[in-house]
MIRONU-655996 format. One record per residue (C-alpha): x, y, z; residue in one letter. Coordinates in steps of 0.05 Angstrom, whole numbers, padded with zeros to 5 digits, always signed. Example, Ala and Ser with C-alpha at 12.3 -4.5 7.8 and 13.67 -1.06 7.14 Angstrom:
# residues 2
+00246-00090+00156A;+00273-00021+00143S;
***
This chain:
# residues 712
+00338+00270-01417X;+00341+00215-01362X;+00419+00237-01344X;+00411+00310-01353X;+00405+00328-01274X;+00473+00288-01271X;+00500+00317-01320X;+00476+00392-01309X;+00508+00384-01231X;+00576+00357-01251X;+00584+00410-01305X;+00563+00463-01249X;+00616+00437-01211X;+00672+00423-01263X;+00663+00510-01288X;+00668+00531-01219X;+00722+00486-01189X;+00764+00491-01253X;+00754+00557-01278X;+00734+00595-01217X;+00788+00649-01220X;+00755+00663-01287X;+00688+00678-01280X;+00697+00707-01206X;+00653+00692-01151X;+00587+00720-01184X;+00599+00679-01244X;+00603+00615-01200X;+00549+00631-01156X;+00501+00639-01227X;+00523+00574-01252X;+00523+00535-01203X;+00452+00555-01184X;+00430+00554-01256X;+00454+00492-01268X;+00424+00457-01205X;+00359+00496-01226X;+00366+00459-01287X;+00369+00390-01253X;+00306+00409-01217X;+00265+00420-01274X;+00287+00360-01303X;+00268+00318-01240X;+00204+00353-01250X;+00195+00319-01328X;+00237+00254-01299X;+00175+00242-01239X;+00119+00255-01292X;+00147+00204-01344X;+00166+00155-01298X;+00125+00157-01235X;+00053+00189-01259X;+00057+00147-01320X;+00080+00092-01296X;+00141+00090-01346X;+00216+00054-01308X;+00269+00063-01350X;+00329+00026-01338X;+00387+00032-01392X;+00467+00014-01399X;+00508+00063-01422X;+00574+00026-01432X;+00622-00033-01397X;+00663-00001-01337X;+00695-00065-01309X;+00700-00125-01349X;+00738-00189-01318X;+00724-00271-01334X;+00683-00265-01273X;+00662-00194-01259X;+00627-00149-01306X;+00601-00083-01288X;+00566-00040-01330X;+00562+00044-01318X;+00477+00036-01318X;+00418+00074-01294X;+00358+00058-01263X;+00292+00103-01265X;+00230+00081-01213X;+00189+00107-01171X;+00235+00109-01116X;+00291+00136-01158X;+00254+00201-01188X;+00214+00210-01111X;+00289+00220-01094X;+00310+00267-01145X;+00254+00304-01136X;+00275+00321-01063X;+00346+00335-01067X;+00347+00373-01130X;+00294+00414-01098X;+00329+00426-01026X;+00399+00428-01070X;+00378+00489-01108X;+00340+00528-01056X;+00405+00519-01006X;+00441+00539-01067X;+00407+00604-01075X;+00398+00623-01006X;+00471+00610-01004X;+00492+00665-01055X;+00490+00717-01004X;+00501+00682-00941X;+00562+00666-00959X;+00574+00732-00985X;+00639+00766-00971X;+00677+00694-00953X;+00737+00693-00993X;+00728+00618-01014X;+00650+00630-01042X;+00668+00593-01109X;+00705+00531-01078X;+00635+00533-01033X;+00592+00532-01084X;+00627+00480-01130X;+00628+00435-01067X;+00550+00439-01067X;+00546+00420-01130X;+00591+00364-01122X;+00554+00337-01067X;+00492+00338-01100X;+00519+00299-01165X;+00548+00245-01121X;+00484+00239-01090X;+00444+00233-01149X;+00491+00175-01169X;+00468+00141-01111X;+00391+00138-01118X;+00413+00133-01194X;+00453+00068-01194X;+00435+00004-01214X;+00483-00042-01183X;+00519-00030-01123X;+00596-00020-01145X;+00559+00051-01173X;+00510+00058-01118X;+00577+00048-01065X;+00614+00112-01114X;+00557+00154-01102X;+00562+00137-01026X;+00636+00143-01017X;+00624+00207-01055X;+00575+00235-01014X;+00624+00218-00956X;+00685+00254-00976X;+00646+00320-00996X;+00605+00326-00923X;+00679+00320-00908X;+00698+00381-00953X;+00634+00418-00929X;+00634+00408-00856X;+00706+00425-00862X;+00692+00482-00903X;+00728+00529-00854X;+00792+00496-00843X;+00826+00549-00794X;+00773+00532-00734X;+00812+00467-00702X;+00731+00449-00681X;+00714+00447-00761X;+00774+00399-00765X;+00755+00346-00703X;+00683+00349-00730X;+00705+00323-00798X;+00755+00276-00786X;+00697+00241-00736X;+00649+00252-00789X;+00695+00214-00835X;+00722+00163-00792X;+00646+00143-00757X;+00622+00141-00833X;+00679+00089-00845X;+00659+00040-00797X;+00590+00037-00839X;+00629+00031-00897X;+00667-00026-00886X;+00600-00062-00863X;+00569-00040-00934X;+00633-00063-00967X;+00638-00132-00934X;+00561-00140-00948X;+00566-00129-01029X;+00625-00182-01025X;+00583-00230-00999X;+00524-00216-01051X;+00583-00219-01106X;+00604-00291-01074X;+00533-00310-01079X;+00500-00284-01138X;+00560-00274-01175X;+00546-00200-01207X;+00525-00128-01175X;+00469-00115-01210X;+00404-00102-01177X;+00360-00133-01224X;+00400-00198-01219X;+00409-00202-01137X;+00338-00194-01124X;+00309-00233-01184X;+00355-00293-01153X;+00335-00275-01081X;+00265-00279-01101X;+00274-00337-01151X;+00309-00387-01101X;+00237-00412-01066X;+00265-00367-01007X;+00190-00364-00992X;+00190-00437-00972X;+00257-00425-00930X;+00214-00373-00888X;+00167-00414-00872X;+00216-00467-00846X;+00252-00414-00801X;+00187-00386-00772X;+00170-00445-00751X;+00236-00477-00737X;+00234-00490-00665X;+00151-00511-00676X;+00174-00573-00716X;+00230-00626-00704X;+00298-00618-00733X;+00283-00680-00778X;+00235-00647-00822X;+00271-00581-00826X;+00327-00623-00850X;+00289-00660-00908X;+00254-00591-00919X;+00313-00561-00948X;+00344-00623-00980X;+00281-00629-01008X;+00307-00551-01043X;+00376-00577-01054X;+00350-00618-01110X;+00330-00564-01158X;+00383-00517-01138X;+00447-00562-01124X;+00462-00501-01069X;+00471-00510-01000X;+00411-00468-00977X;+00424-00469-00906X;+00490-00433-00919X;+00454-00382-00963X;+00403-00362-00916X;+00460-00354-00861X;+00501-00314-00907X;+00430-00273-00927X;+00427-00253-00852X;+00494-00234-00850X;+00485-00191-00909X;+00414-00158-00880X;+00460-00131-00815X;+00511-00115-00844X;+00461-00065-00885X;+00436-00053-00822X;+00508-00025-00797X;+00524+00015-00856X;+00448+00045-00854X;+00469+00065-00781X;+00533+00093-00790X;+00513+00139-00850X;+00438+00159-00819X;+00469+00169-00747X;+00428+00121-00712X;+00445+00113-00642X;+00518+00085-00629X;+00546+00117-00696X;+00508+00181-00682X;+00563+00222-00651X;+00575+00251-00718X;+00518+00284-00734X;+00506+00345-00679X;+00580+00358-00695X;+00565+00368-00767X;+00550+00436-00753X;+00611+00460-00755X;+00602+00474-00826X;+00568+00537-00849X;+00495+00533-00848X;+00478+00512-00911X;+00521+00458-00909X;+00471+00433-00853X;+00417+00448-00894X;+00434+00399-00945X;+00464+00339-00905X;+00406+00343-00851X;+00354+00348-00904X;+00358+00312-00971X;+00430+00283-00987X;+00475+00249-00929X;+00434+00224-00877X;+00378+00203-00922X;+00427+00153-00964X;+00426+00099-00905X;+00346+00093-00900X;+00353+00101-00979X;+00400+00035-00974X;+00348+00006-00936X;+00287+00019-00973X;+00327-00005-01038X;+00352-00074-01011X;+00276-00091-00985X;+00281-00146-01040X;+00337-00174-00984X;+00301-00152-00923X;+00235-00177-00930X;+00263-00253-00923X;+00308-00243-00865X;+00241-00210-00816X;+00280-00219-00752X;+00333-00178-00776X;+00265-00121-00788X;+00255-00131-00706X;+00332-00098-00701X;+00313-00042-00745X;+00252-00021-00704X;+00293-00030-00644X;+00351+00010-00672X;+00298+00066-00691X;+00257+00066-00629X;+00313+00082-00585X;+00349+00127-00634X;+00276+00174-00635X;+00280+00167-00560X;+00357+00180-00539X;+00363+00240-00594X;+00303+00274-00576X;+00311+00270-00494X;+00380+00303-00514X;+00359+00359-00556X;+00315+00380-00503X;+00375+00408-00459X;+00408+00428-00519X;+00422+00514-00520X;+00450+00512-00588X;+00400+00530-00637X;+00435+00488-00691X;+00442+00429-00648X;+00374+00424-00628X;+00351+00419-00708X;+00413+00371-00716X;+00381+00325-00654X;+00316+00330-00684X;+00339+00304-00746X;+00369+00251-00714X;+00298+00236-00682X;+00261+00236-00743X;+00304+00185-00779X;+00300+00135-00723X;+00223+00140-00743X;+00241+00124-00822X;+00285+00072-00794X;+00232+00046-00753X;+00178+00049-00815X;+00243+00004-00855X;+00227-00048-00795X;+00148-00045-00803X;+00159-00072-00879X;+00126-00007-00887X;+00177+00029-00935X;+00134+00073-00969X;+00124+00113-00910X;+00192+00117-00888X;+00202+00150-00952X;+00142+00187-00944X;+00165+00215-00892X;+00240+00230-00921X;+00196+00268-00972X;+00158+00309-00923X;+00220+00313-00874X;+00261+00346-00921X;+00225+00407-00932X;+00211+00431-00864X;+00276+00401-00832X;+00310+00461-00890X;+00266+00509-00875X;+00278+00504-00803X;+00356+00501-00810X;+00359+00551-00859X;+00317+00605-00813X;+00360+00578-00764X;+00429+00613-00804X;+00388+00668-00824X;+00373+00685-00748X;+00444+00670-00729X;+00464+00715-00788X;+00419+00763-00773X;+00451+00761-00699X;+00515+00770-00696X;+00528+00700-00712X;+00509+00681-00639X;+00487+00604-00642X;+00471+00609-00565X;+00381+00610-00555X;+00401+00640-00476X;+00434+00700-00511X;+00372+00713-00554X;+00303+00734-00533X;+00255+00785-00565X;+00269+00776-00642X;+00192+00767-00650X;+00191+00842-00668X;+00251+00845-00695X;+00246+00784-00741X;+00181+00759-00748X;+00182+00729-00821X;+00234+00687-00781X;+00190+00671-00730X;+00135+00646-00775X;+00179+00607-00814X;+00203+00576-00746X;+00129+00568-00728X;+00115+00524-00795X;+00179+00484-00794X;+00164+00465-00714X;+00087+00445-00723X;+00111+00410-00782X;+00159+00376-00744X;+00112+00368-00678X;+00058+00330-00726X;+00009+00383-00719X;-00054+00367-00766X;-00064+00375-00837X;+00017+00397-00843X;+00066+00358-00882X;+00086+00323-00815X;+00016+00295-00787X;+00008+00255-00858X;+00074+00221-00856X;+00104+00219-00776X;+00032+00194-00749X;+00026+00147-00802X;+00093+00113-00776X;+00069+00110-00691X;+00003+00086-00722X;+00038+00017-00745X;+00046+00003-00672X;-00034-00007-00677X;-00050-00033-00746X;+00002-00067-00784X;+00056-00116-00771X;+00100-00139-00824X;+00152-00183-00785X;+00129-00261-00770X;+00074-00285-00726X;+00133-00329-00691X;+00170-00263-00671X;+00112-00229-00655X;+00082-00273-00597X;+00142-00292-00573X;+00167-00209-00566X;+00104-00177-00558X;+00130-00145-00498X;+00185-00111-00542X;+00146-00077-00580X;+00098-00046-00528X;+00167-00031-00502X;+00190+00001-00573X;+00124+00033-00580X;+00127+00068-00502X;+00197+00100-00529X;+00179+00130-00600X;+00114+00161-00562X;+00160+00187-00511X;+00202+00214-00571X;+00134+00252-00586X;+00132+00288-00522X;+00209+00305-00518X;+00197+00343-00593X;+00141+00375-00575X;+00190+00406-00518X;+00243+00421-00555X;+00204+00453-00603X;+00174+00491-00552X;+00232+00512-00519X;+00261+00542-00581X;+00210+00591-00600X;+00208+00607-00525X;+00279+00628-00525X;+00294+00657-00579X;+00227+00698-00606X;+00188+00707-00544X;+00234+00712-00482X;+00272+00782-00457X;+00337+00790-00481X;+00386+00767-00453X;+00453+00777-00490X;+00490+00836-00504X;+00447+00894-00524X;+00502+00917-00582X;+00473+00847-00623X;+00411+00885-00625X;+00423+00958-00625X;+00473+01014-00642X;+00472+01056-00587X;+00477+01141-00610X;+00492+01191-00569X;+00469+01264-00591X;+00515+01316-00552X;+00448+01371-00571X;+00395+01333-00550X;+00435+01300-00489X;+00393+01243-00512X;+00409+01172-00523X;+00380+01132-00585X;+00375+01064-00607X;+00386+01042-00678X;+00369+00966-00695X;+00438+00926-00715X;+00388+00869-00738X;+00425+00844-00806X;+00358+00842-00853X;+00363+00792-00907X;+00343+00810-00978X;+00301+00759-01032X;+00354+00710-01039X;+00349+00684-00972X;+00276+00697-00969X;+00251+00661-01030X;+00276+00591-01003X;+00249+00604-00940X;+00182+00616-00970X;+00180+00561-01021X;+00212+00509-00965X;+00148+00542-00919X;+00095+00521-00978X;+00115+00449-00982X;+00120+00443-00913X;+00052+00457-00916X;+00024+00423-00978X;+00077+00364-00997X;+00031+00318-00942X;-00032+00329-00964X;-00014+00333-01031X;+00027+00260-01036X;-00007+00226-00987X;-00058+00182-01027X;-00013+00185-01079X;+00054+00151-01037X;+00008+00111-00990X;-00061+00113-01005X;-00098+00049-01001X;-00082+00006-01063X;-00028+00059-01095X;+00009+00028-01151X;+00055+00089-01150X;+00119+00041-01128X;+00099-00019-01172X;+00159-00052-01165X;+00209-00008-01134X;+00194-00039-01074X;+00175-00098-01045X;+00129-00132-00983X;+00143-00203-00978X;+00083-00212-00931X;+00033-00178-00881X;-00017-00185-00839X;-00061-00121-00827X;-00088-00111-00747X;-00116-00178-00739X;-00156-00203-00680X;-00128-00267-00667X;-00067-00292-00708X;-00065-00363-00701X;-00037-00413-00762X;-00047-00491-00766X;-00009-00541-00795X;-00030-00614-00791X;-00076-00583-00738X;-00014-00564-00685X;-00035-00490-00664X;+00031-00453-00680X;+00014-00383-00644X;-00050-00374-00606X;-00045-00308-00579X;-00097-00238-00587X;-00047-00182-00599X;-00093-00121-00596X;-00165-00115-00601X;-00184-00072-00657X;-00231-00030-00613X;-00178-00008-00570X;-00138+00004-00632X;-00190+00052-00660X;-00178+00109-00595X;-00107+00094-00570X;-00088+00111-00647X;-00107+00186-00636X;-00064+00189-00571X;+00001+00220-00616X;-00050+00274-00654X;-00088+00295-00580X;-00009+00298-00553X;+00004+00343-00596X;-00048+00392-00579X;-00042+00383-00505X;+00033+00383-00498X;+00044+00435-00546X;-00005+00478-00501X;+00031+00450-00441X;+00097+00464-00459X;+00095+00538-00485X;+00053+00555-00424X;+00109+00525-00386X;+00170+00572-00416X;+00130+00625-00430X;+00090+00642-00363X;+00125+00593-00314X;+00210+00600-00331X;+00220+00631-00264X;+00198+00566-00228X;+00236+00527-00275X;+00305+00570-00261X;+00288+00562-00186X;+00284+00482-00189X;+00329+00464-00132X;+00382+00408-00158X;+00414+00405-00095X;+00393+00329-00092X;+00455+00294-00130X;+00407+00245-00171X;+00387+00308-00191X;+00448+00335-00211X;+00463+00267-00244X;+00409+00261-00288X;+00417+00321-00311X;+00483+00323-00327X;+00478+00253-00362X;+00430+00284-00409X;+00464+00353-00429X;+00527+00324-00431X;+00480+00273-00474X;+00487+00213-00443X;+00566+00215-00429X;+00558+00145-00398X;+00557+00122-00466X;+00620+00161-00480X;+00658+00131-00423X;+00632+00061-00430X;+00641+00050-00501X;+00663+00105-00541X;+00727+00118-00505X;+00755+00051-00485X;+00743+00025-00562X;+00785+00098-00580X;+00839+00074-00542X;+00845+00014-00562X;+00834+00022-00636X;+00895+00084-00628X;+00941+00029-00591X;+00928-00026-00643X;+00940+00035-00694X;+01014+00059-00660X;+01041-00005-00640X;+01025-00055-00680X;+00999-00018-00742X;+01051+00026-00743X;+01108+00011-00703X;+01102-00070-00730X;+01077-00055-00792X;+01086+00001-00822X;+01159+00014-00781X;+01175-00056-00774X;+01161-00111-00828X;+01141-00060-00892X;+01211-00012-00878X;+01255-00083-00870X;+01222-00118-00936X;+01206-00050-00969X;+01251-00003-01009X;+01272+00023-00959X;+01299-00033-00923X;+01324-00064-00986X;+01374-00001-01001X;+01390-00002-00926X;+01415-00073-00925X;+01458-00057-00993X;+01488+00006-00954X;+01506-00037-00900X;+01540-00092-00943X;+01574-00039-00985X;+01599-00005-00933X;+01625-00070-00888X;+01661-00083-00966X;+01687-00020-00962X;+01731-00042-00906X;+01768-00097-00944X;+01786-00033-00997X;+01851-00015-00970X;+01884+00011-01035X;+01956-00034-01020X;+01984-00082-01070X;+01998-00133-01030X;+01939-00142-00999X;+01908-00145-01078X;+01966-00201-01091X;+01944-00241-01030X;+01868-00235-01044X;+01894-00265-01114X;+01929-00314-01090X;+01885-00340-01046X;+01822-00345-01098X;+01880-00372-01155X;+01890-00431-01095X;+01810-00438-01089X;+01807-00441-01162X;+01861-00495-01169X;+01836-00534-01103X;+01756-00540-01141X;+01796-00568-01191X;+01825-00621-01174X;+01762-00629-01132X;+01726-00640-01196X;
***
């Protein structure tokens, strides 16, 4: 039973890919969609058995790759954290499976969609199935090449082809970091197994090395040093080297995390994403791609959680990822791209929860994110659909009347997203600003010594706060409440009766039917409910629900002074925050909310006049806001472009002019038949078909002969 949802996706996928011309487009469209329905009901069972009754499985199903020193096993490991995920992408797979059976109806290539979907799902669930790393890297390579298939789903539009191939090519640079980083666990521990890595992390008295490098530069270098030969005893290991190459592992991590859940510098993929038909969106936005890198995270905390100054990066990388994608998608007019920046603003919070040690409500938050961040894309393509496939919010205006179960779906997915209270949202995004007050997970050392980093960390992801409440804002302004303002023919057929001499207007709204409907309603339900429902149950107080799925090394929960001794030196004297003042600045993100959301729709709604007739004569004006719709192009011309040019002229004259033109073509085939063409042909030349010149040739070797023989 445990395999079946792998099983039931690949089969989905081998029928329709294979046999497509077959059964037709209606007979892929049903099994795909049954099939993926059939993975969600077992991920129903699968989270029962193993997460409500507290019942891991982990089991071998046979030897893949068997060596004198590597043996890898084709294995599966069922936790907590594995079924949570199954749970939420079989869920968001089959709803953006069904709604896709008639919005992709009529496209030509509807089975080759379809079997994609499935594909991408099954590659995922190897992922968050896998228990070593060779198969967890498969299911992320996997995942990889079919967002690559999906977003380039539409291979005719040259702007579907750049957005792939930089989809592909930013995911690579993540990929070599995960790739380098399981070569160094392999050189360390000597297998890929998870069980074995983090029962040797744990088991090497790494608690002992923490303690030395928290307090490192407390102590002189002579007791450091007989600290850890003091270790090298029991171990014969050079520890020093092992905790270097530990921290090299936990960034590496960090990079691949980045590159595949578009945090900022490798985020340039993700807006560009869609490209791709809307479900496609849907399902990388929401549950599958950009939920593998925090998934990475949350699954190596065994390594994390004794490298804690690498955890200051991560809330550094997810505080200004929260900050830079949400001040972008506020001058955003694509509908589309505004969802896609929002997503990228909500996993810089999960990233930031990773750096908290507090890993359960990252995921928490994945959980809860998924839902509403699919129902808001997928009202988003059933308004464009409905449209005229016009992505543009400026060209829209008035569809309140026209569409409003679209406009309450909107309405949930946006509070949702805004944190508004008692939605999925408020239980999982406020519990992630509200570690800023109560918790910190990384060392006392770190924190005294950088407490003005993380005011500075916390100023940007409640900033972030602001910026989605008016994005979110802006969006239902534009689209549902404002007067039109594209071309009337998107919203009416204009009729012209010669006996009347009247003019009438007939609605050219394209209405959807159940199929897109039912998703949107279910996805609107757990939007609502998943929060309140899972709250207690993810991260209540004293939850055993993870047991050991995942792991805190250490914590230290809203002290008033932290202050440690040893031989009575006072390490860190400092008070950090006074738990008074904790108890009211923690409701400033829930009273934002109200306020701003007020604010904001007041703003576009009643005021839009004043905010066309903002004069940006000034030229910082004009500046600033240039830098952020062309969002933040400084970064483009600083580092994006320069490192493009120089990677494409390493990759034309010395990769391939050198390499692949040069030394390959002269020791290759190629040059090997070359040189024999030459030396046949300059032999050619001595071929002149007269006897003489044969006699002479013979006479002069016959002379040779006799000369080496006398020589002898």
């Amino acid at each position: 039973m445990y395999i079946l949802p792998l099983f039931f996706t690949f089969f989905g996928f081998s029928l329709s890919f294979f046999f497509g011309k077959l059964i037709g487009i209606f007979g892929a469209t049903i099994i795909t969609t049954l099939f993926v329905f059939l993975a969600m009901i077992t991920s129903f069972f699968l989270f029962y058995e193993v997460a409500l009754n507290t019942n891991p499985t982990y089991f071998k199903y046979f030897n893949w790759i068997r060596t004198d020193t590597l043996d890898i096993e084709w294995g599966f490991q069922f936790d907590s954290l594995t079924v949570s995920m199954l749970l939420v992408v079989t869920i968001v797979s089959f709803l953006t499976h069904l709604y896709s059976i008639e919005y992709m109806n009529g496209d030509p290539h509807q089975v080759r969609f379809m079997s994609y979907l499935s594909l991408f799902t099954f590659f995922m669930l190897i992922l968050v199935t896998a228990d070593n790393i060779f198969q967890l890297f498969l299911g992320w390579e996997g995942v990889g090449i079919c967002s690559y298939l999906l977003i380039n789903f539409w291979f005719t539009r040259i702007s579907a082809n750049k957005s792939a191939i930089m989809a592909i090519i930013t995911n690579k640079i993540g990929d070599i970091a995960l790739m380098i980083a399981f070569t160094i666990l392999f050189l360390l521990f000597k297998s890929f197994d998870y069980s074995i890595i983090f029962a040797c992390i744990t088991n090497l008295s790494f608690h002992h090395i923490l303690e030395i490098e928290q307090y490192y530069n407390l102590l002189n270098n002579n007791y450091y040093t007989y600290a850890l030969n003091s270790l090298l005893d029991n171990n014969n290991i050079n520890l020093i080297n092992i905790i270097n190459l530990n921290t090299a592992i936990c960034y590496l991590l960090i990079i691949a995390a980045v590159g595949k859940s578009a945090q900022v510098g490798l985020h340039i993929w993700l807006p560009e994403a869609m490209e791709g038909p809307t479900p496609v969106s849907s399902l990388i936005h929401a549950a599958t791609m950009v939920t593998a890198g925090i998934f990475l995270i949350i699954r190596c905390s065994f390594i994390f959680e004794f490298v804690p100054h690498s955890l200051l990066w991560i809330i550094l990388l997810g505080s200004i990822t929260s900050f830079f994608a949400s001040s972008i998608g506020v001058f955003q007019n694509d509908l589309k791209k505004v969802v896609a920046y929002s997503t990228c603003s909500q996993l810089g919070y999960m990233f930031m929860s990773c750096g908290f040690s507090a890993y359960s409500n990252g995921l928490f938050h994945l959980f809860n994110h998924a839902f509403f961040k699919a129902l808001l894309f997928l009202t988003a393509g059933y308004i464009i659909h409905a449209f005229g496939n016009e992505q543009d919010m400026r060209k829209m205006g008035g569809l309140i009347k026209l569409l409003p179960m679209s406009y309450l779906m909107i309405l949930i997915g946006s509070l949702a997203l805004m944190g508004f209270p008692f939605l999925s949202g408020f239980y999982s995004k406020e519990k992630i600003l509200e570690l800023f007050y109560n918790r910190y997970s990384i060392s006392i050392y770190d924190i005294s010594n950088n407490l003005q980093i993380i005011y500075f960390f916390q100023l940007l992801s409640t900033l972030a706060v602001i910026f989605t409440i008016c994005y979110s804002m802006k969006l239902m302004n534009l689209t549902f409440f404002n007067i039109q303002n594209g071309y009337i023919s998107r919203m009416y057929y204009i009729l012209y009766n010669k006996k009347t001499n009247k003019i009438y207007y007939n609605y050219n709204i394209h209405y959807a039917s159940l199929l897109i409907l039912v998703p949107l309603f279910l996805l609107s339900y757990l939007s609502i409910t998943s929060g309140y429902v899972f709250q207690d149950m993810m991260i209540g107080v004293g939850t055993d629900f993870w047991n050991n799925s995942l792991f805190n090394a250490y914590s230290y929960n809203n002290p008033y002074i932290l202050e440690k001794n040893i031989s009575g030196q006072t390490l860190v004297d400092s008070i950090l925050l006074n738990f008074e003042f904790n108890k009211y600045i923690r409701r400033i993100t829930m009273v934002w909310a109200f306020y701003f959301m007020i604010f904001f729709f007041v703003l576009f709604y009643s005021f839009k006049r004043i905010l066309l007739s903002i004069n940006l004569s000034w030229t910082w004006a004009i500046n600033i806001f240039h830098i952020l719709t062309e969002k933040y192009i400084f970064y483009n011309k600083l580092f994006i472009e320069p490192l493009t040019f120089k990677m494409l002229n390493f990759a034309l004259h010395i990769s391939y002019k050198t390499f692949d033109k040069g030394l390959i073509e002269l020791f290759g085939p190629f040059g090997i038949t070359t040189l024999i063409s030459k030396k046949v042909f300059n032999y050619n030349k001595y071929q002149t078909n007269y006897i003489f010149h044969f006699l002479n040739i013979m006479l002069i070797f016959i002379l040779l002969i006799f000369q080496i023989y006398l020589f002898i």
